[in-house]
Backbone as a ProteinNet text record, in pm:
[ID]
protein_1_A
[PRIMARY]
XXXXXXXXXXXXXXXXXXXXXXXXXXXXXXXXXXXXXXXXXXXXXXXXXXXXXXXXXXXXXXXXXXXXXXXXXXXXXXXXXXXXXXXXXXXXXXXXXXXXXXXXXXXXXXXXXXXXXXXXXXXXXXXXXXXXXXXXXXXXXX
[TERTIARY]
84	0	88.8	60.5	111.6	62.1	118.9	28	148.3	68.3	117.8	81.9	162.5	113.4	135.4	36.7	27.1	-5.8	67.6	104.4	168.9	128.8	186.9	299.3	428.2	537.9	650.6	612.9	656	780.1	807.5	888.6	849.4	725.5	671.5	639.8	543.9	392.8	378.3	368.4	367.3	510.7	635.6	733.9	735.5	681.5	704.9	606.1	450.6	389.1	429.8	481	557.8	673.6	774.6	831.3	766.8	619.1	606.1	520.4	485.4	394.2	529	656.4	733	803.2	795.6	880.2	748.5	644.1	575.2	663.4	639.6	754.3	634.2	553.9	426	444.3	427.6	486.1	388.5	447.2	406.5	372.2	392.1	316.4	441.8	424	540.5	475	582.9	538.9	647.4	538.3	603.1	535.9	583.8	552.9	543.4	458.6	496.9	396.5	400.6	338.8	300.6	163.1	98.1	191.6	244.5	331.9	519.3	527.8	669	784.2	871.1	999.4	1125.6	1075.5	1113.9	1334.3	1331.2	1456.8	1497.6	1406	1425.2	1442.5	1497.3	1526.2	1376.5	1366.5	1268.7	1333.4	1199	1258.2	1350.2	1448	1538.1	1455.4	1347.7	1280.8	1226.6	1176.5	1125.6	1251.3	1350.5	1443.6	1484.9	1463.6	1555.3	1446.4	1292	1194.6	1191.4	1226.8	1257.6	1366.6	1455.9	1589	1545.9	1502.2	1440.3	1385.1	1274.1	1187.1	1269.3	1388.6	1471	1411.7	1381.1	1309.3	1401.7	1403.6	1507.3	1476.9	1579.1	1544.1	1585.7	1610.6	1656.8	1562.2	1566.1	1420.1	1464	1382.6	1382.9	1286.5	1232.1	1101.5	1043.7	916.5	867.4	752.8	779.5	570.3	481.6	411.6	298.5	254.4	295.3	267.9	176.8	139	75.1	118.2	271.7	278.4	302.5	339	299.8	139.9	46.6	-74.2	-112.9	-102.8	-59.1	-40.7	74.4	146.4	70.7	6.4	-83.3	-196	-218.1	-339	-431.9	-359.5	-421.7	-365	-387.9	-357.1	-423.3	-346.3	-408.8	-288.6	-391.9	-380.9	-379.9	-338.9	-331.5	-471.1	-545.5	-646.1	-768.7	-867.5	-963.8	-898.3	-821.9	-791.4	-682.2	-592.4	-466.7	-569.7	-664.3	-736.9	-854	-893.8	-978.7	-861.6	-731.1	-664.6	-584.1	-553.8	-548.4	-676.1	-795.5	-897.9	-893.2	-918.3	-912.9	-859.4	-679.8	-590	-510.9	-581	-543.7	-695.4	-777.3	-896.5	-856.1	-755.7	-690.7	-694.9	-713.3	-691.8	-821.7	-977.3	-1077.3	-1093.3	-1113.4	-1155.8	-1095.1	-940.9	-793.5	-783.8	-875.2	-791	-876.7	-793.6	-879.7	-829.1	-866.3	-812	-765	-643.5	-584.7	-708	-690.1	-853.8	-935.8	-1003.9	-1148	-1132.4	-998	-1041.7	-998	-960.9	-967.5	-1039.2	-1152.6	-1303.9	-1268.4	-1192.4	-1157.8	-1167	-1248.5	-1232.2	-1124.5	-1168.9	-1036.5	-917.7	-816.6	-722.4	-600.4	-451.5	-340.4	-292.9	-264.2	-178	-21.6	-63.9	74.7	177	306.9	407.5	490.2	474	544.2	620.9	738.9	797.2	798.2	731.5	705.7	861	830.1	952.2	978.9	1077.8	1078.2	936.7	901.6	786.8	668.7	646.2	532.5	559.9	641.3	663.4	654.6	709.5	683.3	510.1	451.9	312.2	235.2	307.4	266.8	248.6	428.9	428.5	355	309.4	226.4	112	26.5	-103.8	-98	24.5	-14.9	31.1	75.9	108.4	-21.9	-71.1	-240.5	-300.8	-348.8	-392.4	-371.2	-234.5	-179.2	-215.3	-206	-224	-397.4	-476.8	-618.4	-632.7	-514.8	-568	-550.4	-398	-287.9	-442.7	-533.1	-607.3	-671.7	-761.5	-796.8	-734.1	-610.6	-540.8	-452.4	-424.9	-424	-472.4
-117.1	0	123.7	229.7	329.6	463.6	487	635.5	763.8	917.2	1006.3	1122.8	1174.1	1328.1	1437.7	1496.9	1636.1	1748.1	1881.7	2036.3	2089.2	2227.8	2334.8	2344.6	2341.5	2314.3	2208.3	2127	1984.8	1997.1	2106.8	2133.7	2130.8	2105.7	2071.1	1971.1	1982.7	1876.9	1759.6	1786.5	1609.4	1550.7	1617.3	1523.1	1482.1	1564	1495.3	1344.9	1381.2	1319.8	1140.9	1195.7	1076.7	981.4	1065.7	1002.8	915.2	981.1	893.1	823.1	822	667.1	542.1	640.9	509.1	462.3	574	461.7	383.9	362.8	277.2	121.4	149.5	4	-103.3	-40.1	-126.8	-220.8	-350.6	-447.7	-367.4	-366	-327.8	-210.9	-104.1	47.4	119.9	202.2	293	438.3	469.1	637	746.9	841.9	965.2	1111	1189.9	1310.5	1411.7	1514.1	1624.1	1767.1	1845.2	2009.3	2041.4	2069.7	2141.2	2226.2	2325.4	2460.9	2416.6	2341.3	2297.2	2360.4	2374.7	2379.6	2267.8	2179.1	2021.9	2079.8	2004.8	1980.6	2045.7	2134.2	2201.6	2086.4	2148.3	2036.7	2075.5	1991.6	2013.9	2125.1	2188	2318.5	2310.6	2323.7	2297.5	2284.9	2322	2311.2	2162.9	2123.5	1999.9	1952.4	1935.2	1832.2	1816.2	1937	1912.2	1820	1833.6	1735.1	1631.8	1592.9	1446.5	1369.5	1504.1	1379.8	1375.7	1445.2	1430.5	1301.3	1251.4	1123.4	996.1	1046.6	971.7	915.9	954.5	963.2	985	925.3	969	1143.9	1181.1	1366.8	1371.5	1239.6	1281.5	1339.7	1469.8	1490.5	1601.7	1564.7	1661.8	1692.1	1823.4	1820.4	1803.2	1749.1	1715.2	1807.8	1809.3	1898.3	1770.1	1784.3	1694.7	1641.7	1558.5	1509.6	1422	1382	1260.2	1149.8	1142.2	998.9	1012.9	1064.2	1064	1064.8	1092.1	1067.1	893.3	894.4	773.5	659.6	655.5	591.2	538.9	694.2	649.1	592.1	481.2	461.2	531.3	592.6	706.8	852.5	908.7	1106.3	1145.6	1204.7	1255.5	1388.6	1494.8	1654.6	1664.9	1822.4	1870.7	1937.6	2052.8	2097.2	2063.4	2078.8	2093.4	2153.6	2259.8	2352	2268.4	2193.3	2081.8	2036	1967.9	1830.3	1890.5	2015	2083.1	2092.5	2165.7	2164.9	2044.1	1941.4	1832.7	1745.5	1732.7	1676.4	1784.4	1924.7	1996.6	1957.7	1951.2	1965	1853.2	1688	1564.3	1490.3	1458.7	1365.9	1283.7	1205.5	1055.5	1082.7	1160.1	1142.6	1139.4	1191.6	1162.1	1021	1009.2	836.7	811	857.4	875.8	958.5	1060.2	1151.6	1237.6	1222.2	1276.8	1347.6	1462.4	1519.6	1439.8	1460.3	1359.2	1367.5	1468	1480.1	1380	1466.1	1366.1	1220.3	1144.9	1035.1	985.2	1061.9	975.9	1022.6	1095.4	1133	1160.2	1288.4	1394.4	1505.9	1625	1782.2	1909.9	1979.4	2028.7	2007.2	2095.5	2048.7	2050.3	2019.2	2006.3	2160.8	2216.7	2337.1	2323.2	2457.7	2496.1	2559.5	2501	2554.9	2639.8	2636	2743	2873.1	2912.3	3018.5	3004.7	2900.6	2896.3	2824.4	2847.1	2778.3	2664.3	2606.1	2442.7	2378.1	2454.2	2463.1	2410.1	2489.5	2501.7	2371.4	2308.9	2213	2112.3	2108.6	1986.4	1952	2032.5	2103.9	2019.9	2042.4	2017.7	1855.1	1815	1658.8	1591.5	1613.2	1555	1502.6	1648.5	1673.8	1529.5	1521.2	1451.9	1287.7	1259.1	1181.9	1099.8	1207.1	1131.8	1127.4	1195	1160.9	1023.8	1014.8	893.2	764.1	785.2	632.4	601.7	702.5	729.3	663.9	670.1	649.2	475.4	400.7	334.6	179.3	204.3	48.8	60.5	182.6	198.6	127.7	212.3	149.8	4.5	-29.5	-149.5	-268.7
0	0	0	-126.8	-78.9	-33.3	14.4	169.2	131.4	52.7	32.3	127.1	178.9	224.5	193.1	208.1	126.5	197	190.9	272.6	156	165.6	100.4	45.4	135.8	92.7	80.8	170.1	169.6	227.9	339.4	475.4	597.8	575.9	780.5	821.3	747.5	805.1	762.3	631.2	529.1	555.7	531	587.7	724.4	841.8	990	956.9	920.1	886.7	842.7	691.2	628.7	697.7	811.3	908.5	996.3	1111	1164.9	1121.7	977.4	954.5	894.1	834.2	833.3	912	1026.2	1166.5	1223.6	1195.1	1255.5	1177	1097.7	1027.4	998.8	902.6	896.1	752.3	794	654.7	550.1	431.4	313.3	281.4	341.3	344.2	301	211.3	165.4	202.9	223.8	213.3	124.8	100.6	74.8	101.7	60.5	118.3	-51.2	-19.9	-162.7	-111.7	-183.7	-146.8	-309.1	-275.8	-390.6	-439.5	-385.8	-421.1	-357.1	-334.3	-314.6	-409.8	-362	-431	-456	-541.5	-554.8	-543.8	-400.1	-369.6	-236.6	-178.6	-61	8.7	142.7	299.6	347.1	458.3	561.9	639.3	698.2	805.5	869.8	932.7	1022.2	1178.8	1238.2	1312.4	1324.9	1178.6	1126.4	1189.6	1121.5	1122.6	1273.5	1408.7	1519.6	1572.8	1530.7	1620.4	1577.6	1458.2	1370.1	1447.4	1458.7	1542.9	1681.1	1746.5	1894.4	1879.9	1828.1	1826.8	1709.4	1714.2	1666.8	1507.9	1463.9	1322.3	1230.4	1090.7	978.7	963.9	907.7	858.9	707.4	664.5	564.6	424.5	378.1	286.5	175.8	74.3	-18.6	-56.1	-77.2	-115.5	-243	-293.7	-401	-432.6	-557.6	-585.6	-598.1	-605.8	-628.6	-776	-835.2	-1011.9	-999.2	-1157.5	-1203.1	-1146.7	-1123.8	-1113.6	-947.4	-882.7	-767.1	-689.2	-759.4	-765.3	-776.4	-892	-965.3	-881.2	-793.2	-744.8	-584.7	-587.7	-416.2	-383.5	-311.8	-258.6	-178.7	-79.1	-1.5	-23.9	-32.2	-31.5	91.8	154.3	322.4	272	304.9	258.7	466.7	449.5	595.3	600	497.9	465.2	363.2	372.9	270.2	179	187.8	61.9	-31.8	46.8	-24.1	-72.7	-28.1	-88	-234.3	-207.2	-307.7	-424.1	-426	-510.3	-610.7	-537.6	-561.7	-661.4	-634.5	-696.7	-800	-757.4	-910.6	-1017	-962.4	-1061.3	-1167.5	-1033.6	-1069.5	-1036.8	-1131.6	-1188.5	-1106.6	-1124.4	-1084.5	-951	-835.5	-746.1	-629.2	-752.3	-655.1	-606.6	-511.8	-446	-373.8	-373.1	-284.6	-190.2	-235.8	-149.5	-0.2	93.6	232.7	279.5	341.8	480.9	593.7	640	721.4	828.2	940.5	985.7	969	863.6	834.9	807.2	765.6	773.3	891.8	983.1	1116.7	1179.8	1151.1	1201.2	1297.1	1276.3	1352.3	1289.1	1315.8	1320.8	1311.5	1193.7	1194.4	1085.1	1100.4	964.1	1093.3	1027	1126.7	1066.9	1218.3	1228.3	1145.9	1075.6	1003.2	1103	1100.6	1223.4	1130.3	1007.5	917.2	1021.4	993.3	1042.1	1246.9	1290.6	1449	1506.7	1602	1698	1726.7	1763.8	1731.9	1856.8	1949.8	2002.2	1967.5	1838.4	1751.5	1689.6	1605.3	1563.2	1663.3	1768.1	1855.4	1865.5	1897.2	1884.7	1784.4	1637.3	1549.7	1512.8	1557.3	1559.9	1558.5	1756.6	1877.4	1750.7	1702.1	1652.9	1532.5	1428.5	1347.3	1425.7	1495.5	1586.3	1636.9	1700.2	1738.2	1602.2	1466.2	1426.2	1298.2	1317.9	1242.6	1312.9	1451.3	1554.3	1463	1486.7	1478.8	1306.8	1211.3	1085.1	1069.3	1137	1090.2	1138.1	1202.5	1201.1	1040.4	1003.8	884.1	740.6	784.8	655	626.8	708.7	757.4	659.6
[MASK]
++++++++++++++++++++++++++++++++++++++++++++++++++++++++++++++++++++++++++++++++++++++++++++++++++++++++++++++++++++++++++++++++++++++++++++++

C-alpha cells in the first residue's frame, strides 16, 4: 500500500507526517511526502528536522511537488487541509476516491496546524497533533 502526504510546501507537516507513519515500520506500506506549491529539492525546516531527530526519526528529505505519477502511485492522499485536498482533486482527476483530509479520515475535526515560520515549540506542537492523528488512521489502513 502506498500512503502520500500532502502540505503546502513539503517542509513541515507532510514530511514529519511521512516520518512517523514510516517509523511505525508497517509491513508493506510505503510512504512519501509532496506540497501542492513545493519547491522540488528544498530540505525540511530545520525546526522539522531538530523534532525528527528528537523522536529519533530519519530527517533525511527533499522536497517534491505533487505530479501525475505521484498521484498515480498512491493509494491514499491525506492533505493537511480541505484547501490541499480541493486543489489536488481539481488539478489531478486521478486522485478523486484517494484523497482525504488527514482529519477527516480519522473522524476527527479540523485540519493540522501549520508551524510554518514557528519555533521548534510550535513544531513539537505540530508533531504531537499529526502523531495522534496517524495512531487514529494506521487500524484503517491497515
Amino acid at each position: 500500500m502506498n500512503v502520500l502526504f500532502v502540505c503546502t510546501g513539503n517542509t513541515c507537516r507532510s514530511p514529519m507526517a511521512a516520518a512517523i507513519l514510516a517509523g511505525r515500520d508497517i509491513k508493506d506500506v510505503e510512504v512519501r511526502s509532496a506540497g501542492v506549491f513545493a519547491m522540488p529539492g528544498s530540505e525540511a525546516s530545520s525546526q522539522a528536522r531538530e523534532v525528527l531527530k528528537e523522536k529519533g526519526l530519519p530527517v533525511e528529505h527533499q522536497s517534491s511537488q505533487v505530479s501525475d505519477e505521484l498521484v498515480e502511485w498512491a493509494d491514499y492522499i491525506f492533505t493537511m487541509t480541505a484547501q490541499h485536498k480541493m486543489l489536488l482533486e481539481n488539478s489531478y482527476p486521478n486522485s478523486l476516491g484517494k484523497t482525504y483530509t488527514l482529519k477527516g479520515f480519522a473522524e476527527q475535526s479540523g485540519e493540522v496546524m501549520d508551524p510554518y515560520g514557528g519555533s521548534v515549540e510550535t513544531y513539537r506542537a505540530t508533531f504531537e497533533e499529526l502523531q495522534n492523528v496517524i495512531e487514529a488512521i494506521v487500524e484503517k489502513i491497515k
